[in-house]
C-alpha positions as CSV (number, residue, x, y, z in Angstrom):
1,X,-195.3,83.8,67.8
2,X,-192.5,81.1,66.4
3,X,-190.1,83.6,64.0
4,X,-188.2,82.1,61.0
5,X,-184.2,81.9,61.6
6,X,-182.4,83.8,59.2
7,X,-178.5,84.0,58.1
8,X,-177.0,86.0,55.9
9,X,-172.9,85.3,55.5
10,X,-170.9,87.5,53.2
11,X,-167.4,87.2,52.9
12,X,-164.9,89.7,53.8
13,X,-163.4,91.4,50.9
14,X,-163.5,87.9,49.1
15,X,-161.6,87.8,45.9
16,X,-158.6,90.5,47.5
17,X,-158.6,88.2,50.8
18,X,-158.3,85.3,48.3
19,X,-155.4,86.7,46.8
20,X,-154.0,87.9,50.2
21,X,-154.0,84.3,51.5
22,X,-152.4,83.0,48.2
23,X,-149.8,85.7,48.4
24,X,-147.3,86.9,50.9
25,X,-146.3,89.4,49.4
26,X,-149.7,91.2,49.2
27,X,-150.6,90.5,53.1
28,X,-151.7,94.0,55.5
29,X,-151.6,95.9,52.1
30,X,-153.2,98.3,49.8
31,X,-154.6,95.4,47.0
32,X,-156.9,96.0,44.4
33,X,-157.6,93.1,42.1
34,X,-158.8,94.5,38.6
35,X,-157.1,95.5,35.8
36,X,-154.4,98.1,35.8
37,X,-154.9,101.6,34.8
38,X,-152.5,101.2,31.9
39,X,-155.2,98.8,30.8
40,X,-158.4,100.9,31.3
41,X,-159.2,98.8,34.1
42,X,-161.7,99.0,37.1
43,X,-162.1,97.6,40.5
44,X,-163.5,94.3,41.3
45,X,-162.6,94.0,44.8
46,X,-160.3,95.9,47.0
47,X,-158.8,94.9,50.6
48,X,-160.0,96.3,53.5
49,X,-155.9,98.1,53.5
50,X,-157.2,99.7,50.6
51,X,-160.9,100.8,51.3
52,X,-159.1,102.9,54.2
53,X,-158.0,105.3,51.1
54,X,-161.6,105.8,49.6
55,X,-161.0,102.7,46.8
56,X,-164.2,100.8,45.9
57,X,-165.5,98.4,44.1
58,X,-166.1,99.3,40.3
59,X,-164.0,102.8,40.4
60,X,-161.9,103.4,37.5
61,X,-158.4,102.1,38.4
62,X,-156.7,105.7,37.9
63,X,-158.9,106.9,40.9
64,X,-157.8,103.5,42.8
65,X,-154.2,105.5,41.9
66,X,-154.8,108.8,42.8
67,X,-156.0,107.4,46.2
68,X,-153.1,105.3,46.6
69,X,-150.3,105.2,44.8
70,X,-149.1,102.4,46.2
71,X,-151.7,100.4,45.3
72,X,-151.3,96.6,44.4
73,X,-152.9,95.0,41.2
74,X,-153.7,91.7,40.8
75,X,-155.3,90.2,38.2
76,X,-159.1,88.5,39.0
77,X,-158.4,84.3,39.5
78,X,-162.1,83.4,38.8
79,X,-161.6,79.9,38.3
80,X,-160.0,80.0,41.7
81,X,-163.1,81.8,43.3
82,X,-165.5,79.8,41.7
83,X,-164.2,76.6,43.7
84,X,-163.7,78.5,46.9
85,X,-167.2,79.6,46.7
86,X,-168.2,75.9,46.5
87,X,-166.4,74.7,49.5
88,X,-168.1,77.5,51.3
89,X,-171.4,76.4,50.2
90,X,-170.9,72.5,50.8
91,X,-170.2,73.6,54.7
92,X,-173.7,75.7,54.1
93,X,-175.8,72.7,52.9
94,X,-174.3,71.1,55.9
95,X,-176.4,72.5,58.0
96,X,-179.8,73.5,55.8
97,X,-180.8,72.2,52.8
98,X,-182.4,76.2,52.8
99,X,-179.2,77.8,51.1
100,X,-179.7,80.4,48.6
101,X,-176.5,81.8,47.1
102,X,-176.4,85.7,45.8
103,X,-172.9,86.0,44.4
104,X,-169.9,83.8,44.6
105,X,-169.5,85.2,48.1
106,X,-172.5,85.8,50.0
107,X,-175.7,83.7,50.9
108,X,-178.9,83.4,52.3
109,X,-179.4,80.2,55.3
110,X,-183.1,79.4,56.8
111,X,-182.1,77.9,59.8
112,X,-185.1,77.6,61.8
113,X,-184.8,73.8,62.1
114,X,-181.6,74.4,64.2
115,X,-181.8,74.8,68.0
116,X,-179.7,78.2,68.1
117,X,-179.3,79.9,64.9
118,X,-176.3,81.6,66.8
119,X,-174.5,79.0,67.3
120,X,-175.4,78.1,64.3
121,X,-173.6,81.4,62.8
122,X,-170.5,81.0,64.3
123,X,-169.8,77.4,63.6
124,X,-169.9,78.5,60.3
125,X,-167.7,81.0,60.7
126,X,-165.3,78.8,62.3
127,X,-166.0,75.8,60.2
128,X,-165.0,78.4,56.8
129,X,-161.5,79.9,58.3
130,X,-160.8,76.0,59.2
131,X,-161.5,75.2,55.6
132,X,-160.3,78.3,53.6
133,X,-158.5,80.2,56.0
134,X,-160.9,83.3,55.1
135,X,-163.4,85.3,57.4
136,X,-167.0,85.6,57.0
137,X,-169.2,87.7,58.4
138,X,-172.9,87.1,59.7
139,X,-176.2,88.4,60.5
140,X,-178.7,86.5,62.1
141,X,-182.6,88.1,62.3
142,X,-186.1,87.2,61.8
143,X,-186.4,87.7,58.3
144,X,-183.8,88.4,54.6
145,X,-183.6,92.1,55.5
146,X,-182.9,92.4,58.8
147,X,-179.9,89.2,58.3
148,X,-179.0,91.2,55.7
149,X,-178.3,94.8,57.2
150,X,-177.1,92.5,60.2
151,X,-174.3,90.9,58.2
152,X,-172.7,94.3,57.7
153,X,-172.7,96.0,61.6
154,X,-169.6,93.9,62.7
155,X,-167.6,93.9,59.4
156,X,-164.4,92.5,59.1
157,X,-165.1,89.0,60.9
158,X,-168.0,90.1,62.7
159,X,-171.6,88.6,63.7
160,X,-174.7,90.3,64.9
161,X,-177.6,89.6,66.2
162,X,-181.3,91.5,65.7
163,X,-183.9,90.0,67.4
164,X,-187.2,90.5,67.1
165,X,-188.1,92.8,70.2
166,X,-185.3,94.9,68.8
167,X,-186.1,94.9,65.1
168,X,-188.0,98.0,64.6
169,X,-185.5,100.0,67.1
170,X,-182.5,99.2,64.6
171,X,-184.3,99.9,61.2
172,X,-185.1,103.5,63.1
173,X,-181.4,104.2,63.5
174,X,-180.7,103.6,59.7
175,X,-180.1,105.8,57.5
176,X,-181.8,106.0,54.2
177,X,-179.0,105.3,52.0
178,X,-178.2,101.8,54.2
179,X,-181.4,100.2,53.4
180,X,-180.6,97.4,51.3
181,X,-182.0,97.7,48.1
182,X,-182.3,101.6,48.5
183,X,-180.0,103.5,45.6
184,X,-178.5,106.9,45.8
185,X,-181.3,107.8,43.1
186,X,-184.4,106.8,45.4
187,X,-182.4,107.8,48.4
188,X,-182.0,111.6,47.0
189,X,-185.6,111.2,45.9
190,X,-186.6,110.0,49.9
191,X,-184.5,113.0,51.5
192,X,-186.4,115.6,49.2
193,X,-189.4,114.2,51.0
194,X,-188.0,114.4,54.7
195,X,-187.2,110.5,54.6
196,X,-183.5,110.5,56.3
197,X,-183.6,107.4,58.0
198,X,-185.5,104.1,59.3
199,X,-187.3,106.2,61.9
200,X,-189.4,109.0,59.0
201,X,-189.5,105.5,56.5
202,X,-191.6,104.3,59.6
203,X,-194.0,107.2,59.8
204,X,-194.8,106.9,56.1
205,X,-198.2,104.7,55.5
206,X,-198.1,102.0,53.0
207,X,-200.5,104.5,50.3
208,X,-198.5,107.1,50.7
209,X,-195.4,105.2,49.6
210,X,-197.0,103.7,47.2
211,X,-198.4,107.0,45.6
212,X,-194.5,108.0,45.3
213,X,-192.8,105.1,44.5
214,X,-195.2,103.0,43.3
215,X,-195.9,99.5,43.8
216,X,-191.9,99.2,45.6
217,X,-193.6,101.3,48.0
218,X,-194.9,98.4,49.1
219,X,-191.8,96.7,49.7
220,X,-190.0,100.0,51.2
221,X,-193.4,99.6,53.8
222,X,-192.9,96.0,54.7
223,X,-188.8,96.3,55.6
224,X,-189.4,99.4,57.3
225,X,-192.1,97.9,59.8
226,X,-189.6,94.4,59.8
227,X,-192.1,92.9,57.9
228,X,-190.2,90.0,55.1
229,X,-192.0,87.6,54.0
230,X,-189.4,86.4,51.3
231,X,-188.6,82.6,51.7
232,X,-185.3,81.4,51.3
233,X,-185.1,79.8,47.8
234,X,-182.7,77.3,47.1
235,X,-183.2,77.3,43.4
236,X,-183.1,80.7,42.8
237,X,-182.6,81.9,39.1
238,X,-180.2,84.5,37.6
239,X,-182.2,87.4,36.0
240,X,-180.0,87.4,33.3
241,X,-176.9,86.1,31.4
242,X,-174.1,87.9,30.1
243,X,-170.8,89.2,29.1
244,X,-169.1,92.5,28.5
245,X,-165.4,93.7,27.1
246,X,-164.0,96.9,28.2
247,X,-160.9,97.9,26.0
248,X,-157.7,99.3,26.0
249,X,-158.0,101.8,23.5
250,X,-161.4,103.7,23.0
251,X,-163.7,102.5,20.1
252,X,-164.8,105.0,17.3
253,X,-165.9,103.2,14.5
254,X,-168.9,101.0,14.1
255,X,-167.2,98.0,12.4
256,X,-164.6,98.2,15.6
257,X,-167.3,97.9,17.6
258,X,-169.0,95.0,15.5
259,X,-166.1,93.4,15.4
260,X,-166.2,93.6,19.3
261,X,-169.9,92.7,19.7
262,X,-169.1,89.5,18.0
263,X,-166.3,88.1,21.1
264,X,-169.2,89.1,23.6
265,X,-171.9,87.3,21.5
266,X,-169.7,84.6,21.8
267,X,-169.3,84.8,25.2
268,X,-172.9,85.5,26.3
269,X,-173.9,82.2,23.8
270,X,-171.7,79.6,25.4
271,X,-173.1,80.7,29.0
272,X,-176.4,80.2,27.8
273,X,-176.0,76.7,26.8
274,X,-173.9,75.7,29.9
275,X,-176.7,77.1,32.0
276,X,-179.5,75.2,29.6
277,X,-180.6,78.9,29.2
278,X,-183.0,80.8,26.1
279,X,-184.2,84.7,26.8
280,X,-186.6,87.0,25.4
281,X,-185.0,90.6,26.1
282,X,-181.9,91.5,25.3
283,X,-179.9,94.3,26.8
284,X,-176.8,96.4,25.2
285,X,-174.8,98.6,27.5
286,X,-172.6,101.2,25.9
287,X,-169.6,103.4,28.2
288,X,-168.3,106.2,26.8
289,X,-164.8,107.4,27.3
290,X,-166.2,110.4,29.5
291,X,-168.1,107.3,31.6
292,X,-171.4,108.1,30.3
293,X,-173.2,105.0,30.6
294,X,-176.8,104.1,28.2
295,X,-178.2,100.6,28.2
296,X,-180.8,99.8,25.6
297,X,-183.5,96.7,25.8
298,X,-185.6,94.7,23.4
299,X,-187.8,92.2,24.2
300,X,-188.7,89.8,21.3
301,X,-191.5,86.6,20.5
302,X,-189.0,84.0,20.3
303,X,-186.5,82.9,23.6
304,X,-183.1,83.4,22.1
305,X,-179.8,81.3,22.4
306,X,-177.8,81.7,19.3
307,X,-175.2,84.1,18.9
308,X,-176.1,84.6,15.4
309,X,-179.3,86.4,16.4
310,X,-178.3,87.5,20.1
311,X,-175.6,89.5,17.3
312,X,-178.0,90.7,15.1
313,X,-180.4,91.9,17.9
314,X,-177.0,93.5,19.5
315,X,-175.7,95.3,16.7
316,X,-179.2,96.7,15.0
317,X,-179.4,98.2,19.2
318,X,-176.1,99.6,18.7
319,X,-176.3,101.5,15.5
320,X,-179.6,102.6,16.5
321,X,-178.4,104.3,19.6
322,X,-174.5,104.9,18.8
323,X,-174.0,108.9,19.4
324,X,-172.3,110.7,16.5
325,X,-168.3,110.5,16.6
326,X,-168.1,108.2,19.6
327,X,-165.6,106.9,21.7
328,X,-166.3,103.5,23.1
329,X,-164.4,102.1,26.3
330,X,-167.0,98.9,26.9
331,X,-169.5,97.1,25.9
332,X,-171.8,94.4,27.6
333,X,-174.6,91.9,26.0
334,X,-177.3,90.6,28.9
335,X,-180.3,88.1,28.3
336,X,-182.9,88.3,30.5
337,X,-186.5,87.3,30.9
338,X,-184.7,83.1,31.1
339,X,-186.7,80.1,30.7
340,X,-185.0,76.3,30.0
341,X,-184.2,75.4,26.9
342,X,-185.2,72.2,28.0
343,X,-188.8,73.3,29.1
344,X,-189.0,74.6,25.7
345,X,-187.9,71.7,24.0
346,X,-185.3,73.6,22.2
347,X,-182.0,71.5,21.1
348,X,-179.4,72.3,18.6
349,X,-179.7,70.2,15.7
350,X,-176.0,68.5,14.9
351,X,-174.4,69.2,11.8
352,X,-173.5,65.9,11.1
């Protein structure tokens, strides 16, 4: 039976390595980039010097603090990430037209046409340190799933190899809460049932999973018995569009928060057009200053683009759902459900 060849290559730590590279001063330690604490920041990357003290992407900056208190901050560089990520990706389409990006710092290569996908895997690795003078590290399997728990064994700078005699052997030594695309929530809900690891996922049958989980039970079936059919998809579209503010003081009144809502609109309308983008559901996340998190979604008839009624669809969410009293640290805007503007044959009309 011919298998499909597989890569998965995620960066190491990409934006703190990025910053690491760019800065002396921040080499072999403790970096955090994300706003301060000062600033009622959070984590968006931390360096592997850090992640020795607990810190973690999206943790409050205090706790980044309290871990370490000789933490570094630097502030995100996007624009400088943004055109990292593409030289990474140009040395990708070198060898497979097959690439599908997930992030700015991680990606999905079919490979089959290539005589060794290994060797494959570490010219790329080489080829990107040459280039950037960053580390990547690589799975290489059979299938998205198994490249993808592969990519994370040998972490920093590391490649590993499942192949498919040994596929079902390494999903058995798993444990639940590594299976990509398993969260703590389903994982708790797995180990209520006596489902600790690859091995009792294996003994489950596809109905039974299915009468628990419903139709992901599929899915949770298929990866468990190395079974991924997913192709590798180039043109893969975002789910979803948006923008979100967290602030330095705490919101309390509505028109605070209006007022607020109206910079994201903002935000979330100008990447829609850049992307060529209309959506029918809208999504409003609210944090509280305790960390309490709701998001609230409305799907309407019409795709929308405009901020005017992305705002009015925002704001009627959030007095509808504001708690009594409250006290606001963020709030995010997100489109989803995308089609083309283009398809539609939407255009803004000029003014002139």
């Amino acid at each position: 039976m011919d298998h499909r060849k597989i890569l998965h290559v995620d960066m190491d730590a990409f934006f703190a390595s990025i910053e690491q590279r760019d800065h002396v001063e921040y080499r072999h330690k403790p970096l955090v980039v994300g706003g301060r604490p000062e600033q009622r920041g959070a984590v968006a990357a931390a360096s592997y010097e850090a992640r020795r003290y607990g810190i973690h992407s999206a943790m409050p900056s205090r706790v980044a603090v309290q871990r370490c208190p000789q933490v570094i901050f630097a502030r995100p560089r996007f624009d400088v990430y943004r055109a990292v990520s593409e030289q990474i990706r140009a040395i990708f389409r070198d060898y497979t037209t097959l690439v599908e990006p997930l992030s700015l710092d991680e990606a999905y290569l079919d490979v089959t046409g290539c005589e060794s996908a290994i060797a494959t895997a570490k010219t790329i690795q080489q080829r990107i340190f040459d280039t950037t003078q960053l580390t990547a590290s690589a799975g290489v399997s059979i299938n998205k799933f198994l490249a993808k728990m592969a990519s994370d064994v040998n972490k920093p700078n590391g490649l590993f190899v499942i192949l498919p005699e040994d596929a079902m052997a390494f999903i058995a030594t798993l444990p639940i809460e590594k299976f990509h695309g398993i969260g703590p929530a389903t994982a708790r809900k797995m180990k209520q049932l006596g489902i600790a690891s690859g091995a009792d996922l294996q003994r489950w049958s596809e109905a039974d999973l299915v009468a628990h989980f419903g139709k992901v039970g599929r899915h949770y079936f298929r990866v468990a018995n190395a079974q991924d059919n997913r192709q590798v998809n180039p043109n893969r579209i975002s789910k979803s569009i948006g923008a979100e503010r967290s602030f330095a003081e705490d919101l309390c009144t509505l028109e605070a928060m209006v007022e607020a809502l109206t910079v994201i609109v903002d935000d979330v309308e100008a990447r829609l057009l850049k992307a060529k983008k209309m959506g029918y559901t809208l999504t409003l996340k609210i944090k509280y200053a305790d960390y309490r998190q709701i998001t609230r979604s409305r799907t309407v008839a019409a795709p929308m683009q405009q901020a005017a009624e992305i705002g009015a669809l925002a704001q009627a969410l959030l007095e509808h759902h504001l708690e009594p009293q409250p006290r606001v640290r963020l709030l995010g805007v997100a489109i989803a459900n995308l089609v083309s503007d283009q398809t539609l044959g939407y255009q803004q009309l000029s003014l002139i």
